[in-house]
C-alpha positions in Angstrom: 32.9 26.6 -23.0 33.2 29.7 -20.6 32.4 28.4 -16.8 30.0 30.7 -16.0 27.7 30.0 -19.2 28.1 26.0 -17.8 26.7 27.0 -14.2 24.4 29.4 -14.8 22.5 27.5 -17.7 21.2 24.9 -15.5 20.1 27.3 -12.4 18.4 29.1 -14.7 16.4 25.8 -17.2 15.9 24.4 -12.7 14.2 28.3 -12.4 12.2 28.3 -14.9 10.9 24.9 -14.7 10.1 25.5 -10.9 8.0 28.5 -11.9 6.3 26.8 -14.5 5.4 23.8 -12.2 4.0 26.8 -9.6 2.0 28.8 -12.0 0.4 25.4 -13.3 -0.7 24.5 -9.5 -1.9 28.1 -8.7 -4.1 27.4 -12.0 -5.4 24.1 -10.8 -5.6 24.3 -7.4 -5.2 27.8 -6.0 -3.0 30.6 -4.9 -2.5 29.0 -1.4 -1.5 25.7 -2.5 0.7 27.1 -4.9 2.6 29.4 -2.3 3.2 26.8 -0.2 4.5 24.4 -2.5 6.9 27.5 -3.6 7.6 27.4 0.1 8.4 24.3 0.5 10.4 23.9 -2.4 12.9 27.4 -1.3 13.3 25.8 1.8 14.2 22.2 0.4 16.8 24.1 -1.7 18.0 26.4 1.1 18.5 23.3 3.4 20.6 21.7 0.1 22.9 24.5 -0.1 23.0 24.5 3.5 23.8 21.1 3.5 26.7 21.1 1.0 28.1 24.7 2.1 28.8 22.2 5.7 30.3 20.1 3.4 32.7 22.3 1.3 33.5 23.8 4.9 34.4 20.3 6.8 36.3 19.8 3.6 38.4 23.0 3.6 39.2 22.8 7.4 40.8 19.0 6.7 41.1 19.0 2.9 43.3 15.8 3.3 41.2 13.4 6.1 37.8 14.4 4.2 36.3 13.2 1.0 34.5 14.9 -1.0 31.2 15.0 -1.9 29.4 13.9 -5.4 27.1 17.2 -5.4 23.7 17.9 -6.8 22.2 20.1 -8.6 24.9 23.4 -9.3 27.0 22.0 -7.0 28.3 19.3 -9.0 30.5 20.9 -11.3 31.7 22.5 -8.2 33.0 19.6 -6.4 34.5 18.3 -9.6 36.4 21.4 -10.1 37.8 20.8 -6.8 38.7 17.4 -7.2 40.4 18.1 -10.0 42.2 20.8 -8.5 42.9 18.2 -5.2 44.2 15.9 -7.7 46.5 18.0 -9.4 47.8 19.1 -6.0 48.2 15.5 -4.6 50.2 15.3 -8.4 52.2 18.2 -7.5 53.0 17.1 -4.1 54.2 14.2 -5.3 56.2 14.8 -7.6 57.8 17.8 -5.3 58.5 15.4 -3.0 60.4 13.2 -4.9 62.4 15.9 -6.2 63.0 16.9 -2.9 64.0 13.1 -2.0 66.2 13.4 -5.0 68.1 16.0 -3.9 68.7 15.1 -0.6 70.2 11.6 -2.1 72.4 13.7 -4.3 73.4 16.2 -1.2 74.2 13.0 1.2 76.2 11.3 -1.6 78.2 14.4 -2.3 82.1 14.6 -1.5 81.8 18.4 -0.1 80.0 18.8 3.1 77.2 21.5 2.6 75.7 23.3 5.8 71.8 25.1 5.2 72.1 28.4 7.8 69.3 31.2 8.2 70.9 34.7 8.6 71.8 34.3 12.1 73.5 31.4 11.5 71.8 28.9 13.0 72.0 25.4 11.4 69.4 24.0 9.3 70.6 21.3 7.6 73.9 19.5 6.7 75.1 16.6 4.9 76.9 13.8 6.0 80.1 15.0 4.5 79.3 18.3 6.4 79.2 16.1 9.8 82.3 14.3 9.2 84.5 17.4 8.4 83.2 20.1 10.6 81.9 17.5 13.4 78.5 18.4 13.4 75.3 16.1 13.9 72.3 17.1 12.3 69.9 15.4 14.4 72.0 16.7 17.8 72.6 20.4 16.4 69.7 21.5 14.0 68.6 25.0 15.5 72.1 25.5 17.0 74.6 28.3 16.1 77.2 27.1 13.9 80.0 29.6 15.1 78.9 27.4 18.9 79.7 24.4 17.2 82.8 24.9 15.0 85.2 26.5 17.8 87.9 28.0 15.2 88.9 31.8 15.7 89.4 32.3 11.4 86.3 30.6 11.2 84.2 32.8 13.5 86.0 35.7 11.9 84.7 34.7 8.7 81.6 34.7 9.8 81.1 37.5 11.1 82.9 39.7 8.9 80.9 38.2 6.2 83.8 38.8 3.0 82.3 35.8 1.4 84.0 37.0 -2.3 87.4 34.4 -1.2 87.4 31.1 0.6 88.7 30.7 4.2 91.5 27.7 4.1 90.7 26.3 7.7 92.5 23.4 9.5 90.2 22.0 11.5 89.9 18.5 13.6 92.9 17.2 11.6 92.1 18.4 8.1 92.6 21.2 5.8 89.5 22.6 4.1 88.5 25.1 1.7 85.5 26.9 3.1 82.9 29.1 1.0 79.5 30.6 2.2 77.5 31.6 -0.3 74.1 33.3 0.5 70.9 32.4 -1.1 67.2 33.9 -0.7 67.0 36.6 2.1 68.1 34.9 5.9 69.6 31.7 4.4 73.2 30.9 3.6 74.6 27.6 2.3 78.6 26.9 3.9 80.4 24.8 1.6 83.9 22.9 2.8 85.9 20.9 0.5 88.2 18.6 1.9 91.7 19.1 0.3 93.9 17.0 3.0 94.7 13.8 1.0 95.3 16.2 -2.4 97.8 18.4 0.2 99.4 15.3 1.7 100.0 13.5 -2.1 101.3 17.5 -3.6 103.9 16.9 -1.0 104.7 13.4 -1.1 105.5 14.6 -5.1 107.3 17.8 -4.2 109.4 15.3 -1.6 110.0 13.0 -4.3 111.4 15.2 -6.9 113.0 16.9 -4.4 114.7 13.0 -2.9 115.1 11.8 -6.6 116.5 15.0 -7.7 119.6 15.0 -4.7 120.3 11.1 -5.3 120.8 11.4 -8.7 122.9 14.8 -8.3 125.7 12.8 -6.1 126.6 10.2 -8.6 126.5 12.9 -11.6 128.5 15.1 -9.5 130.9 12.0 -9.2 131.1 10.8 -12.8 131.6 14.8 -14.2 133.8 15.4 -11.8 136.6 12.5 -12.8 135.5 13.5 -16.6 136.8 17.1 -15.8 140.2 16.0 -14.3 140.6 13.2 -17.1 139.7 16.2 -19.5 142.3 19.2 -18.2 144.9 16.6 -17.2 147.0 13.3 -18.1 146.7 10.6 -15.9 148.2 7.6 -15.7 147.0 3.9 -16.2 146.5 2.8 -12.6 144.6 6.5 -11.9 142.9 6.3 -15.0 141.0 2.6 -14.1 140.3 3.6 -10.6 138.4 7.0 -11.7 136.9 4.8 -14.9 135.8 2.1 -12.3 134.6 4.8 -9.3 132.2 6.4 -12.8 130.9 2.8 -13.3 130.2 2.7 -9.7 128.0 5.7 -9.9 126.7 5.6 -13.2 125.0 1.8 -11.9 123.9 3.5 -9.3 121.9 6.1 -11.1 120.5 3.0 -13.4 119.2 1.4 -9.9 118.0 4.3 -8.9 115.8 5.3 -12.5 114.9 1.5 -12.9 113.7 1.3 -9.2 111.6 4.9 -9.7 110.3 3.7 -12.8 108.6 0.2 -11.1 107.4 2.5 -8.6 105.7 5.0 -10.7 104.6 2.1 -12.5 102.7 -0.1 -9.7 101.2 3.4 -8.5 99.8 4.2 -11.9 98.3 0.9 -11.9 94.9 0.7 -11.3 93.3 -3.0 -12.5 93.9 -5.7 -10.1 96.9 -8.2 -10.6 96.3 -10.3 -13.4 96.7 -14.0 -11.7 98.8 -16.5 -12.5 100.5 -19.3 -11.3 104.1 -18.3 -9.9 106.2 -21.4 -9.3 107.5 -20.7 -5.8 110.4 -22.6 -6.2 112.0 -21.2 -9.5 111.3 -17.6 -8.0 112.5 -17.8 -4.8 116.2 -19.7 -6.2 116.4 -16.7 -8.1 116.0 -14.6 -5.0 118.7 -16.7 -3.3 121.2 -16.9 -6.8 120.7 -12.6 -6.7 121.5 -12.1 -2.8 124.5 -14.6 -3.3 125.6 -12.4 -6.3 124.9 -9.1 -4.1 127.5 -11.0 -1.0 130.4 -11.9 -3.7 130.3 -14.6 -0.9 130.9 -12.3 2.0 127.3 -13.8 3.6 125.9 -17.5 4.2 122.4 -17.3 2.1 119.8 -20.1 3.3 116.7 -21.0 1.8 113.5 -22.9 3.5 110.9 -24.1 1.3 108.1 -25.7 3.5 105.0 -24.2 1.3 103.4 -24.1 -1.8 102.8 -22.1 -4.9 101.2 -19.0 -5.2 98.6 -17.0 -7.8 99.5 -13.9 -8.4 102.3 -11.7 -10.6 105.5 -13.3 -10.8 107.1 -9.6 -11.9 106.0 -8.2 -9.4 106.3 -10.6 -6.4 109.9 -11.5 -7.2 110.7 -7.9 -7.3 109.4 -7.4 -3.8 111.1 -10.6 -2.1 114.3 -9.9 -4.1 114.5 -6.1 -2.6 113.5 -7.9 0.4 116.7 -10.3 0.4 119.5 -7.3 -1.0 118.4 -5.6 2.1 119.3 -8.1 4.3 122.6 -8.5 2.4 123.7 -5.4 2.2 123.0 -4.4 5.8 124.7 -7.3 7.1 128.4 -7.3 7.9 130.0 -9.5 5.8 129.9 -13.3 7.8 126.6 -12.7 8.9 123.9 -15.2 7.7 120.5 -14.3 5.8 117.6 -16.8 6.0 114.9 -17.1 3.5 111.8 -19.1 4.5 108.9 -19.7 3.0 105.9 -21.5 4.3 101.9 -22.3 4.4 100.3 -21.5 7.8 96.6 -21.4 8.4 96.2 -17.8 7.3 98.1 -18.2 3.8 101.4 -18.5 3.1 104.5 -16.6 4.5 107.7 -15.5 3.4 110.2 -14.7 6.0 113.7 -12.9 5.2 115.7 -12.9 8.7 119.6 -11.4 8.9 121.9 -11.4 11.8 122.9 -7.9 10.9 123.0 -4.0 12.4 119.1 -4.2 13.2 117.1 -0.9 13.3 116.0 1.2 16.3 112.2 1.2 17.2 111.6 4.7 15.9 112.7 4.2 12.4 110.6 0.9 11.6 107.0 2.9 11.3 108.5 5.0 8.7 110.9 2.2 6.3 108.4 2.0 3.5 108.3 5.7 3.3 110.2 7.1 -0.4 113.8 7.7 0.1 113.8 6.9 4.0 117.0 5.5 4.9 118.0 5.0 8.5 121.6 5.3 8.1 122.0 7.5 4.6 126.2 7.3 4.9 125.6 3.6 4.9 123.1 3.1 2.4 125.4 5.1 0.0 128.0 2.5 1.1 126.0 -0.4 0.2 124.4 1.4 -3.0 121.2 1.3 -1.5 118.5 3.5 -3.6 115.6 4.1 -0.4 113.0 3.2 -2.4 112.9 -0.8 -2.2 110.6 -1.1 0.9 107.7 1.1 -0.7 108.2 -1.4 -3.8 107.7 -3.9 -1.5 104.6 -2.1 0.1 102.7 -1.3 -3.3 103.1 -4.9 -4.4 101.9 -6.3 -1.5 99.2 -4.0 -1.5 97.9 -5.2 -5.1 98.1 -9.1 -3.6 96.1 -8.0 -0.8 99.2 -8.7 1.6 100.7 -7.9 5.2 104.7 -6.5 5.7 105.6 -6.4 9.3 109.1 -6.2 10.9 110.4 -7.1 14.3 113.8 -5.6 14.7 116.9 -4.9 17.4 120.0 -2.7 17.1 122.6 -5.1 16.9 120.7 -8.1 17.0 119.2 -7.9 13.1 116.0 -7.8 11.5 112.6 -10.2 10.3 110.6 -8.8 7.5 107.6 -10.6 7.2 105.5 -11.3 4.6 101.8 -12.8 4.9 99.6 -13.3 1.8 96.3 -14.4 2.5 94.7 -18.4 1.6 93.0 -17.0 -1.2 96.2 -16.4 -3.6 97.2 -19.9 -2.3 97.2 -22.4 -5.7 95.8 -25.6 -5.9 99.0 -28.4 -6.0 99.6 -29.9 -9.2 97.3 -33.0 -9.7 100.0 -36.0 -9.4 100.6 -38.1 -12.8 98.5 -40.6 -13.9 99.9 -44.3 -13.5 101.1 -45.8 -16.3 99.2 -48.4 -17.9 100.9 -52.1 -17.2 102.1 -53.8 -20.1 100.4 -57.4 -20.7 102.9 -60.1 -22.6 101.0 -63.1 -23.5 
């Protein structure tokens, strides 16, 4: 039904009424009477509309502290109207400012740092990310200038020069980041940085190890096609013929160490589940250990073993892989009648595993960087001792799945302790002794 036809239909049934009610006292009791009743009734309903026109006014200057009024008369479907229409705003609101709560939440989760500028540049928002990469605080900075805050020459240049159609790459506070503005409504622009410095550093760490795994394996090959070209253009003799046959086994184990050590590499980085526990008998493992160093010496090297600790839950693979590297180490950069010592042992931490040689030791500046890929301290030597650089970061990536500690203590001359510490909660119950036998009754 049209509003008008709903407002106006009452005023005019309340009109009519009124001037019948007035007409019937003028005919019973007289013009003046009448008139004055008239009077008196206009001046009722001015006072009304007087009344609620206050009303709708307090209401309008604080439409949020003041209620609203039922309303009389024409003014009822007035206020209704207006209820509704406070409702449906109140609705609105609401729901506007859970949006707005909603994309805050996904702005402050967000990996890229986002910065809110007018066109001036002065900061209006930022995300956490935003803080962390550019250094900013929003609660310390809002209404600051950006290009005041983020001191970097390309940066400001950017700015200003406003060639927003390619990224700046900015190194900034110790990271590389790929910067975009991008301008929205009429004096705002959103700044957009995406952290790229761990993607950077692992791109080279690859282009390293192709470049590392690519040189080792060229030296053996080199080797072995080498003595294949002179046995080819040439007749050798017996005696020449076995040496260059035994140098080409030489190398071509090499290159198998090398491909089997960079494939358990690439294997316990691609991992991503946790170690599948289980219980690895100490004992058995670590006499392996010992029986591969011993094989490693030809018995050039005394090999001791301490066992004054329990077993272990974790991989057995994987651990015996790490101590074994562990122990070749120590054998091969020990001069021959040097002594290794394997120990391993419970303390109130966990359980340690010590491998300790009496041999060339390392300097200071070298230890930070031994579980690096390919790192060798002495490269002539390792190639001596068939070394392939990549044992230590074994060691690091498996300890790293058990949730364990590698720290060395080391002097030139004076040899080396690599230590291993796993913590108490890979530390396995002890087997539950035998039951006693039952006695044996003879009547």
């Amino acid at each position: 039904m049209n509003p008008k036809f709903v407002f106006w239909v009452p005023v005019a049934i309340q009109m009519t009424a009124g001037a019948f009610g007035i007409g019937l006292l003028w005919w019973w009791f007289g013009m003046l009477p009448a008139l004055l009743t008239a009077l008196a009734a206009l001046g009722t309903m001015v006072l009304v509309q007087l009344h609620y026109l206050y009303q709708l006014s307090g209401w309008l200057d604080e439409p949020n502290s003041a209620k609203l009024p039922d309303g009389w008369g024409e003014w009822t479907p007035v206020f209704s109207r207006l209820y509704r229409l406070r409702r449906d705003d109140e609705k609105n609101q609401a729901e506007l400012t859970e949006w707005l709560a909603r994309f805050r939440q996904a702005m402050h989760l967000l990996p890229d740092g986002v910065v809110i500028m007018d066109d001036v540049l002065f900061l209006e928002w930022c995300n956490p990310a935003a803080e962390e990469h550019l250094g900013l605080r929003h609660d310390r900075d809002k209404g600051m200038r950006v290009t005041n805050l983020v001191r970097s020459p390309d940066f400001m240049d950017y700015l200003i020069l406003g060639r927003y159609d390619q990224p700046l790459v900015l190194s900034f506070r110790g990271r590389k980041l790929i910067t975009h503005i991008i301008p929205f409504e009429n004096r705002r622009q959103i700044l957009v940085t995406h952290d790229v410095t761990e993607s950077e550093r692992t791109d080279m760490m690859r282009r390293d190890f192709v470049a590392n795994a690519s040189h080792e394996l060229r030296t053996p090959l080199t080797v072995v096609l080498g003595f294949l070209e002179i046995a080819a253009a040439e007749q050798l003799d017996e005696t020449t013929r076995q040496a260059h046959l035994k140098l080409m086994m030489d190398q071509a184990y090499r290159m198998q160490h090398l491909i089997e050590d960079m494939l358990t590499l690439s294997r316990l980085e691609s991992i991503d589940h946790p170690v599948r526990a289980e219980r690895v008998d100490i004992g058995n493992l670590l006499d392996k250990v010992r029986r591969d160093a011993l094989a490693l010496s030809a018995g050039k090297h005394e090999i001791v073993l301490e066992m004054d600790g329990g077993d272990v839950m974790g991989s057995t693979d994987e651990l015996y892989s790490a101590f074994g590297n562990l122990a070749a180490n120590a054998v091969r950069y020990t001069p021959a009648g040097g002594t290794v010592s394997l120990k391993w042992e419970d303390t109130a931490a966990g359980v340690r595993f010590t491998v300790r040689d009496t041999g060339i030791g390392i300097s200071p500046e070298h230890i930070s960087r031994l579980t690096e890929r390919f790192y060798r301290v002495d490269k002539s030597r390792s190639r001596e001792t068939q070394g392939t650089g990549l044992g230590l970061a074994i060691v690091k990536h498996v300890l790293l799945r058990h949730n364990g500690t590698l720290s060395i203590s080391s002097e030139p001359g004076k040899g080396s302790t690599f230590t291993v510490n796993l913590p108490k909660s890979l530390s396995a119950a002890p087997h539950p002794a035998p039951a006693p036998a039952a006695a044996l009754s003879v009547n």
